[in-house]
GULO-827537 format. One record per residue (C-alpha): x, y, z; residue in three letters. Coordinates in steps of 0.2 Angstrom, whole numbers, plus 2048, in hexadecimal, padded with zeros to 3 digits. Each point is the difference from the previous one (the first is absolute). Layout:
BEGIN
XYZALA/...
***
This chain:
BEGIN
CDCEC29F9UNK/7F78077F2UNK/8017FE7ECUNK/8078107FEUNK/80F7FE80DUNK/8027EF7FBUNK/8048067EFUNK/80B80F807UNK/8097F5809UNK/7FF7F47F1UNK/80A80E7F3UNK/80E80380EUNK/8027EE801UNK/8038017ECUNK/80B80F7FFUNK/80C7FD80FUNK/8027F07F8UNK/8048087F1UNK/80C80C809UNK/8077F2807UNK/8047F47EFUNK/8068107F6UNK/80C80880FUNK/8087F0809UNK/8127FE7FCUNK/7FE8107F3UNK/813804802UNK/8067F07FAUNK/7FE8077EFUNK/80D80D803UNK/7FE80E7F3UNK/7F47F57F7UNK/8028097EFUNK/81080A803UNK/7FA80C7EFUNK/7F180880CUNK/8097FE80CUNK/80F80C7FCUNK/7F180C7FBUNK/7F77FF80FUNK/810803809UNK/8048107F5UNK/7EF806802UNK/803800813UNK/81080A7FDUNK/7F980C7F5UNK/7EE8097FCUNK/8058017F0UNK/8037F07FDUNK/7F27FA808UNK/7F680A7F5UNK/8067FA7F0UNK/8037EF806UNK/8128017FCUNK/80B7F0803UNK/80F80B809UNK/80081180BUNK/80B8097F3UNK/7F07FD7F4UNK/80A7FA7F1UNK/7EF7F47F7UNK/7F07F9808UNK/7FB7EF804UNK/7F57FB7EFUNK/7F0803807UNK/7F580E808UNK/805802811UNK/7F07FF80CUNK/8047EF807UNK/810807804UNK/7FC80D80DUNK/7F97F580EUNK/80F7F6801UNK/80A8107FFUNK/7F480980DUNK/8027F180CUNK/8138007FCUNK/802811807UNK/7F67FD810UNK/8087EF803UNK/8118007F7UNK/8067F57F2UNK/7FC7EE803UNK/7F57F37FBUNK/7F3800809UNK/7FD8137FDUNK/8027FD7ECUNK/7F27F3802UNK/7F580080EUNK/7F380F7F5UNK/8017F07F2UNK/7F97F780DUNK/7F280B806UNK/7FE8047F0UNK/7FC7EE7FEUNK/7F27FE811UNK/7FB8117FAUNK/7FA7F77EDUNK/7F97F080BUNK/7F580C809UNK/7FC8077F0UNK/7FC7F37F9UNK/7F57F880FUNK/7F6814801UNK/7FE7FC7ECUNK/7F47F0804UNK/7FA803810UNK/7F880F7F9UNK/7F47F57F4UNK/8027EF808UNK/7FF7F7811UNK/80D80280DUNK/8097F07FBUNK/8018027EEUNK/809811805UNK/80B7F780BUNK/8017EE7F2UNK/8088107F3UNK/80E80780DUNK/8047EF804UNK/8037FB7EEUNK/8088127FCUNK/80D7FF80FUNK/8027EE7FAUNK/8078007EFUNK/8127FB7FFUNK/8038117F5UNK/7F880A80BUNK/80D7FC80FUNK/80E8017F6UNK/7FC8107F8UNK/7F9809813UNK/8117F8806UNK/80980A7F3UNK/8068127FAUNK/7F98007ECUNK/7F280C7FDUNK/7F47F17FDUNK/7F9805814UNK/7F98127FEUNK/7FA7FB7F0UNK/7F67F2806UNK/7FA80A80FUNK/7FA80F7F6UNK/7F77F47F3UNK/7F77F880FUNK/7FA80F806UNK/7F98077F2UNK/7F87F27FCUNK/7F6801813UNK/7FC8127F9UNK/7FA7FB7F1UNK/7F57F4808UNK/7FB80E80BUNK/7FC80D7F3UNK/7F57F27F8UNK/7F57FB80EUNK/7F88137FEUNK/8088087F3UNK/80980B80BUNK/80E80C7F8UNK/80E80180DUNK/8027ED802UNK/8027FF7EDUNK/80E810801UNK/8087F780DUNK/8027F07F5UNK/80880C7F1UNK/80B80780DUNK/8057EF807UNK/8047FA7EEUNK/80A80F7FCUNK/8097FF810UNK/8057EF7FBUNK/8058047EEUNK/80E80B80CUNK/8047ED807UNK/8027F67F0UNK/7FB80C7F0UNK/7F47FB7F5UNK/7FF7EB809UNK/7F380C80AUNK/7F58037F0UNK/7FC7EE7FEUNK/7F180080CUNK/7F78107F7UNK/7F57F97F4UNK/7F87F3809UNK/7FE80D80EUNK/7F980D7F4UNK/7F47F57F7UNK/7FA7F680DUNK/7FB81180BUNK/7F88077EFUNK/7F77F17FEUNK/7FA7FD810UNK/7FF81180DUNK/7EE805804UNK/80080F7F9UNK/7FD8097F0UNK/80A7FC7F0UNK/8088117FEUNK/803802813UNK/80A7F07FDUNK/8098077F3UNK/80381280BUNK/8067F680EUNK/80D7F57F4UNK/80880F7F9UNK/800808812UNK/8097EE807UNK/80D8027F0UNK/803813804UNK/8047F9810UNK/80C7F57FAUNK/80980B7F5UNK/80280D80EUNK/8077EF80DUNK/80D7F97F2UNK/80380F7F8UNK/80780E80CUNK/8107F6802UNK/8007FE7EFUNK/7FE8137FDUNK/80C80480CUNK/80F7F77F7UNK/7FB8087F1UNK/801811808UNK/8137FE808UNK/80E8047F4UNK/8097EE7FCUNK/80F807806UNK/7F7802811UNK/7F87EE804UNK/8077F17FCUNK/8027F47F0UNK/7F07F87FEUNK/8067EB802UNK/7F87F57F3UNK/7FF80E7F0UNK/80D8047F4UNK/7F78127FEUNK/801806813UNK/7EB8007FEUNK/7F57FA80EUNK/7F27FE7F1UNK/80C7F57F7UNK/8047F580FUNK/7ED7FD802UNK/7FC7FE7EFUNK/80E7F57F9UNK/80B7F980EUNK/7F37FC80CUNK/7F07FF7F2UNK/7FF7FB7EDUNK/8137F8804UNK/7F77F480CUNK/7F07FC7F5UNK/80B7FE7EFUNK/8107FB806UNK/80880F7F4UNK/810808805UNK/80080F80DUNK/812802806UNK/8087F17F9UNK/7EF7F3809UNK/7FF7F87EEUNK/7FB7ED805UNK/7ED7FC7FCUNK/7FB7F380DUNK/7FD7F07F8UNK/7F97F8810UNK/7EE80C7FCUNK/7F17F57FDUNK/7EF7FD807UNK/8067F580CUNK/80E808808UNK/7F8804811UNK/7FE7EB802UNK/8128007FAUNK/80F7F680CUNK/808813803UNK/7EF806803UNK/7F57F6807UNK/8057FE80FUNK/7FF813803UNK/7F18057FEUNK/7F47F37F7UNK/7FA7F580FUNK/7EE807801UNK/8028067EEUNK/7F67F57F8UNK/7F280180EUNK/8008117FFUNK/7FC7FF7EEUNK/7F17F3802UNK/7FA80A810UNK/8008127F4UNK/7F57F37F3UNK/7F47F980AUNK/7FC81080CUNK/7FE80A7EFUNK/7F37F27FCUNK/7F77FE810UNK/7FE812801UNK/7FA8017EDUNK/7EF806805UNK/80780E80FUNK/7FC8137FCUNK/80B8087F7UNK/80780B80EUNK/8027EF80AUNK/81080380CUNK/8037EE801UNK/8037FE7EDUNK/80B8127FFUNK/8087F980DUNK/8067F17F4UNK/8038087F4UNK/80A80C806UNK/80C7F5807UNK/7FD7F17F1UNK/80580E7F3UNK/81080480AUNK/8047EE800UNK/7FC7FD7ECUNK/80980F7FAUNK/81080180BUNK/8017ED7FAUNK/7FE8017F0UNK/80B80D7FEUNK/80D7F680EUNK/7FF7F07F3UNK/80380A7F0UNK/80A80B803UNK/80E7FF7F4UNK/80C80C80BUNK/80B7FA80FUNK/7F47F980BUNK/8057FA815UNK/7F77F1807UNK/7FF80E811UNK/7F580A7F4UNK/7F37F5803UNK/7FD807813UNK/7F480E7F5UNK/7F27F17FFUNK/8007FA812UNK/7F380C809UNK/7F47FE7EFUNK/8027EC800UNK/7FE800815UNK/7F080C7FFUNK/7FA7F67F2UNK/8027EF80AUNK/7F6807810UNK/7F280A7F5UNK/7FF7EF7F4UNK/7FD7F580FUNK/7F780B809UNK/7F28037F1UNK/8007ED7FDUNK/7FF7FB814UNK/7F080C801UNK/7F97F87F0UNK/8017ED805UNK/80C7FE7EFUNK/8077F180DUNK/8027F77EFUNK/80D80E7F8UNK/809803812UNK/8047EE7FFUNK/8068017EDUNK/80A80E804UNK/8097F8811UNK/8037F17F7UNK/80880B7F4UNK/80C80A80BUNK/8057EF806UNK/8057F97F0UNK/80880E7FAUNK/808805811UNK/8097ED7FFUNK/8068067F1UNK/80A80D806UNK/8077F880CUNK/8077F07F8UNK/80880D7F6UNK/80D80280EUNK/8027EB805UNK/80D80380AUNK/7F580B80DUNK/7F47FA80CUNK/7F97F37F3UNK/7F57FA80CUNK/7F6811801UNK/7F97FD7EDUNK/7F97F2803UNK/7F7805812UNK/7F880E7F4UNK/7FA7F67F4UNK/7F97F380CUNK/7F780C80CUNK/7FA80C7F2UNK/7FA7F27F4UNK/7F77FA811UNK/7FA80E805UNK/7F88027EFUNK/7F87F07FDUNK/7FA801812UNK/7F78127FBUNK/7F67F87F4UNK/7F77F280DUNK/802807811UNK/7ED80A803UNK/7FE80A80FUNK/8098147FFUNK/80C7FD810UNK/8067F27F8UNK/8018067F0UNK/80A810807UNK/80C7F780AUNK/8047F57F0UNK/8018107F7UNK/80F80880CUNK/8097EF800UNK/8008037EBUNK/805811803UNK/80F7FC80BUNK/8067F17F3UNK/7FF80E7F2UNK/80B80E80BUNK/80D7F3805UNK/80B8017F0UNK/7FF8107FFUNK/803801814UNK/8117F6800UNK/8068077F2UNK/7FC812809UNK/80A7FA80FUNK/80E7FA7F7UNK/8028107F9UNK/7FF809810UNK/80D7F5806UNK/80B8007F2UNK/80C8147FEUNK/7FE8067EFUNK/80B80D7F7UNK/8048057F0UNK/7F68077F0UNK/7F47F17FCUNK/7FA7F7812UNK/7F47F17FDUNK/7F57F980EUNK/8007ED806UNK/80B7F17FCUNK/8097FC7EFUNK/7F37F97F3UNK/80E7FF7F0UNK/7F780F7F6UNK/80780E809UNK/80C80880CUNK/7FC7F480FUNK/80D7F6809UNK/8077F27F7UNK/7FF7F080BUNK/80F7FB80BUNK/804812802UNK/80E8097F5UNK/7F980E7F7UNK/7F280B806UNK/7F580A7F8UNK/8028127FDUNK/7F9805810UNK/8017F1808UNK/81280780EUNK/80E7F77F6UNK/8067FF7ECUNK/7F48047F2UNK/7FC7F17F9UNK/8077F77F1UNK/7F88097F0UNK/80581080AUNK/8137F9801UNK/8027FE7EAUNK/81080A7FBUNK/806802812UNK/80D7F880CUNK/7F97F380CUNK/7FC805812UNK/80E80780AUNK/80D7FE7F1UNK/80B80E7FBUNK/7FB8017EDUNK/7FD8117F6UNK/7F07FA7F5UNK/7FD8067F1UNK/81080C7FDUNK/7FD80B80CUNK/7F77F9811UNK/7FF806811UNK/7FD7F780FUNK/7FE803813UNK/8097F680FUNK/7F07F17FCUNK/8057FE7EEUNK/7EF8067F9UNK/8008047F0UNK/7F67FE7F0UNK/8088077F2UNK/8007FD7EDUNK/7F17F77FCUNK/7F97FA80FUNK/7FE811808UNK/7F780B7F2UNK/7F57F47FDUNK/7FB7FF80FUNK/7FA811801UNK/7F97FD7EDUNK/80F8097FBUNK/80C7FF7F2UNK/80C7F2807UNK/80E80F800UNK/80F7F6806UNK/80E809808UNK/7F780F804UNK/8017FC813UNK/7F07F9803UNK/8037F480CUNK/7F580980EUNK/7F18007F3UNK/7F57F580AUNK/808801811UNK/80C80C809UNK/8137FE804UNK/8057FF812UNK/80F808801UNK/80E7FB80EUNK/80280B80EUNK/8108057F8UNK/7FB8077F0UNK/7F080880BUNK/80F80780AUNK/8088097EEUNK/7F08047FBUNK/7FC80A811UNK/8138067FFUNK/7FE8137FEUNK/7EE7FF7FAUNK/7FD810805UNK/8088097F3UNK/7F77F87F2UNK/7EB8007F8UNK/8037EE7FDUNK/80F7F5808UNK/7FF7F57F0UNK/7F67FB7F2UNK/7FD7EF7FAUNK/7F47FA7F0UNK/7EF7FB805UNK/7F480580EUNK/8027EF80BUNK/814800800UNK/7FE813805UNK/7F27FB80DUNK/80C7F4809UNK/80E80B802UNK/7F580F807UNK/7F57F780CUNK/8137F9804UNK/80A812802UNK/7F080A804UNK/80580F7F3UNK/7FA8017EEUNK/8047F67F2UNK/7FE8037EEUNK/7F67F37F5UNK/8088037F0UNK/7F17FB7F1UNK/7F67FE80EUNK/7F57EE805UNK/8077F67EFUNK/80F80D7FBUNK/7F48057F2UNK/7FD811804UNK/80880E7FBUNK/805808810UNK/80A807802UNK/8088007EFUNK/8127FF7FCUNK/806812801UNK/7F4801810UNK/80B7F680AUNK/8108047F7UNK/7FA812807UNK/7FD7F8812UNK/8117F8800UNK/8098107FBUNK/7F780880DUNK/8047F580CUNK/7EF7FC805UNK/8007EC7FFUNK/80E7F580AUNK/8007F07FAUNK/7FC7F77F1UNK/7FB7EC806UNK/7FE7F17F9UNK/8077FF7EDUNK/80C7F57FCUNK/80B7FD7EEUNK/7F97FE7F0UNK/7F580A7F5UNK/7EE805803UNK/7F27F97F8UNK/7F48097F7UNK/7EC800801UNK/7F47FE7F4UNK/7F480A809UNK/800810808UNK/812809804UNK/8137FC800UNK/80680E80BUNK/8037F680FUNK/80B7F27F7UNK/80980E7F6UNK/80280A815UNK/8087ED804UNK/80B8007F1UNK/807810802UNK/804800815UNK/8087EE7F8UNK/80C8097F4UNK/80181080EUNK/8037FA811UNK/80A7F2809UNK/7F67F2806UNK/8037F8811UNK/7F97F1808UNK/7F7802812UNK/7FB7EE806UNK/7FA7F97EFUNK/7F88117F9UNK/8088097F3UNK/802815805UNK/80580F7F6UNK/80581180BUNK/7FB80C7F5UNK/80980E807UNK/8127F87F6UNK/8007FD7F3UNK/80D7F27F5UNK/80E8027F5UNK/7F57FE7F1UNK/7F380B803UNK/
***
């Protein structure tokens, strides 16, 4: 068999395994997180929907982002039904689809086994399987960034136009995913291609400016396209309080992340940012196992090729993936703003391609020395990680620090290349183990909810406490104790904060715990108990809701996009997110809904009990005065342990 087929073969070995870690035991998650979820189902019901990315059929508000990520779920939904498998699997391929990226991006420049060292280390990493195994827009995001950065390694090699268009399209494309989180990669991409392409200086230039107009044109006919349709016409646009795709970009989902101002009642600067926040306990174990290689690899390849052309391909190549990493991470650890330790999936292809170019450039240099340094380095650092969750396979960190530091110390006296190399892969597999378990425990473990961590509990994030009890949001049962402040425990019958809600499992946030979940206000009693997970409804309040459905836009509406999700992927008919994700948007505002009550439009009002409504610092107060007024207005009855208004009578005292 020859070098070619070996590596052929070689690739499919990598991605099938890929396909197989990121789609075994997918449906355990069940909806995963129930907010895309109800979109992707109202998407499948409805082209209109599925163009805006509205969160019900009836196209009340959208989801709080742009809504590319949505359609292939929605598009598989529609060929394969509602399920979820069908909301999932296009995660997944998505996934095998950045690994190959990823692998195409080396391979291109490097050997055949560094292409294969990068996928490995991408399919690998603990957030990478979480997020491929789950519905957020972090997938097409990472996807379209891995390929533009293949293009732009393409446009460099000759200075060739339509590579670098494509990678402006790419990028745009993924704005569409994840706004302007897409944006991050553009200056190192710009400058390293200006600095580096073969070409003349003001071809450079043209070329740039023809890779932005291509951008523009990919983000920006969507973009145009809600501006263009009346706002009586399209939906609410979730996450602003302007009904402004600009302002949901811009503030929402852009200087309200960086600064931690307050867009929509988000006012909670993250006191967590630092320097060192990626090597944090709710961090590290995400994303930062190779991390620090990464970072010595970039150094020392820059160093060793010093003296290269200035066009030299291998050194573009490094940087363009090394200034993905330093930019995205910087502005990951500062980042005043709400900030997701899932977030973190955005710097797993760079760190992976930097790890196989690094080790690559080093291996052909003889820098045996610095390979040894940096193995010995993973190893310590890997330990680490894992003695952070002591409960968990404790005998794993100390295997890894025992064969890496051995493999190490055995690089710098062992002469001969064979030996050296089959020292070499033994370091290499002690530095994937830790990220390698954690990866399987995340596969085997069903996630759901807003904020999924990967791996075992390490005591600074959302992981599973040990002995079991609460979970982790997204771990399959209750979110976890800071995500319970202000509410009832599990399975109890309690209205937290004034005015709670709960589903037939007893979650609910409410009060403090909730909003602050989300960043928010802590707006107690505004029915917030689905702010980080969904209700499940019994079958008999599904049963009411579905009871003469037909004659209603909306058979009810509930405060908050995650108590409406579980109620419509429950009934299958449209539900109305009053305020939308966090109950701070203005949609619809009072007199809207009074004038969908009177118009019979909207069945049931679910989920608020007694007491009054809070209010919020941030943002708008429409859907706790909506919950006040069908308080005073209607009669409340009690279906199971959920608390439902009919809004077609009306009480004495309205």
């Amino acid at each position: 068999m020859g070098i070619e087929a070996k590596s052929r073969w070689a690739l499919a070995a990598l991605l099938v395994g890929t396909g197989v870690l990121y789609i075994w035991g997918l449906g355990a998650s069940g909806w995963a997180n129930t907010f895309y979820s109800a979109a992707v189902q109202a998407g499948s019901q409805s082209w209109k929907a599925f163009f805006f990315g509205a969160s019900d059929a009836a196209n009340a508000i959208t989801v709080d982002k742009t809504p590319a990520s949505l359609w292939p779920m929605a598009l598989s939904v529609r060929l394969f039904g509602l399920n979820s498998w069908a909301i999932l699997v296009p995660q997944a391929l998505m996934g095998v689809g950045s690994v190959a990226m990823v692998h195409a991006s080396v391979r291109r420049v490097f050997s055949t086994w560094a292409g294969l060292l990068a996928g490995a280390a991408m399919a690998l990493t603990p957030v990478a399987v979480l997020m491929f195994r789950f519905n957020n827009p972090d997938s097409l995001l990472v996807l379209m960034l891995t390929v533009a950065a293949y293009c732009v390694i393409r446009a460099q090699e000759r200075g060739a136009t339509r590579w670098l268009v494509l990678a402006g399209a790419a990028i745009g494309f993924a704005f569409l995913a994840k706004m302007l989180q897409a944006f991050l990669v553009l200056p190192g991409f710009a400058l390293v291609y200006l600095v580096t392409a073969p070409v003349a200086f003001w071809r450079r230039v043209r070329q740039l400016l023809l890779a932005g107009a291509a951008m523009v044109v990919s983000a920006g006919w969507w973009l145009l396209a809600v501006a263009l349709v009346p706002a009586a016409d399209r939906p609410f646009i979730g996450g602003s309080q302007t009904n402004s795709v600009l302002e949901l970009a811009l503030g929402y989902n852009g200087i309200g992340r960086l600064n931690g101002g307050d867009y929509g009642g988000l006012g909670n600067p993250n006191q967590q940012a630092g320097w060192l926040r990626l090597f944090d306990t709710e961090v590290g174990g995400q994303i930062s196992w190779l991390l620090p290689a990464a970072l010595v690899l970039l150094a020392a390849a820059t160093w060793l090729t010093r003296r290269a052309p200035r066009a030299d391909p291998v050194r573009a190549a490094l940087w363009v993936w090394g200034s993905w990493l330093v930019v995205t991470g910087l502005i990951f650890s500062l980042m005043q703003g709400i900030f997701h330790a899932y977030y973190t999936v955005a710097l797993a292809p760079a760190i992976a391609a930097l790890v196989g170019m690094g080790v690559a450039v080093l291996w052909e240099r003889r820098a045996h020395r610095l390979l040894a340094v940096v193995t010995a380095g993973t190893a310590v650092w890997s330990y680490i990680l894992l003695s952070r969750s002591a409960d968990w396979n404790s005998w794993l960190g100390w295997a890894v620090l025992v064969v890496g530091l051995g493999a190490a110390l055995a690089m710098l006296f062992i002469r001969g290349s064979r030996r050296v190399l089959a020292v070499v892969a033994v370091g290499l597999v002690a530095c994937l183990a830790g990220p390698a378990a954690y990866a399987v425990d995340t596969a085997a473990s069903p996630h759901t909810g807003a904020i999924p961590t990967a791996g075992p509990s390490t005591g600074g994030g959302f992981g599973r406490p040990p002995g079991g009890g609460f979970q982790r949001p997204g771990g399959g049962g209750q979110p976890s104790r800071q995500w319970q402040r202000g509410s009832q425990q599990p399975g109890g019958t309690g209205q937290p904060g004034g005015m709670g809600q709960q589903g037939s499992t007893g979650q609910s946030g409410g009060g403090d715990g909730g909003a602050q979940g989300r960043g928010g206000s802590g707006r107690g009693g505004m029915g917030m108990g689905g702010l980080l997970n969904a209700a499940a409804p019994t079958a008999e309040l599904t049963t009411l809701l579905n009871d003469g459905a037909s004659a209603y836009t909306w058979v009810a509406a509930t405060v908050g996009s995650n108590n409406a999700a579980g109620y419509q992927l429950a009934s299958g008919r449209p539900v109305m997110a009053v305020g939308g994700f966090n109950g701070t948007d203005p949609a619809p505002t009072v007199e809207q809904f009074k004038q969908y009550v009177a118009e019979k439009k909207i069945h049931y009002f679910v989920g608020t009990g007694t007491g009054g409504a809070g209010r919020s610092t941030g943002g708008s107060d429409d859907a706790a005065e909506i919950a006040a007024w069908v308080q005073e207005t209607f009669t409340a009855t009690t279906v199971g342990s959920t608390t439902v208004f009919d809004l077609t009578k009306t009480s004495g005292a309205g």
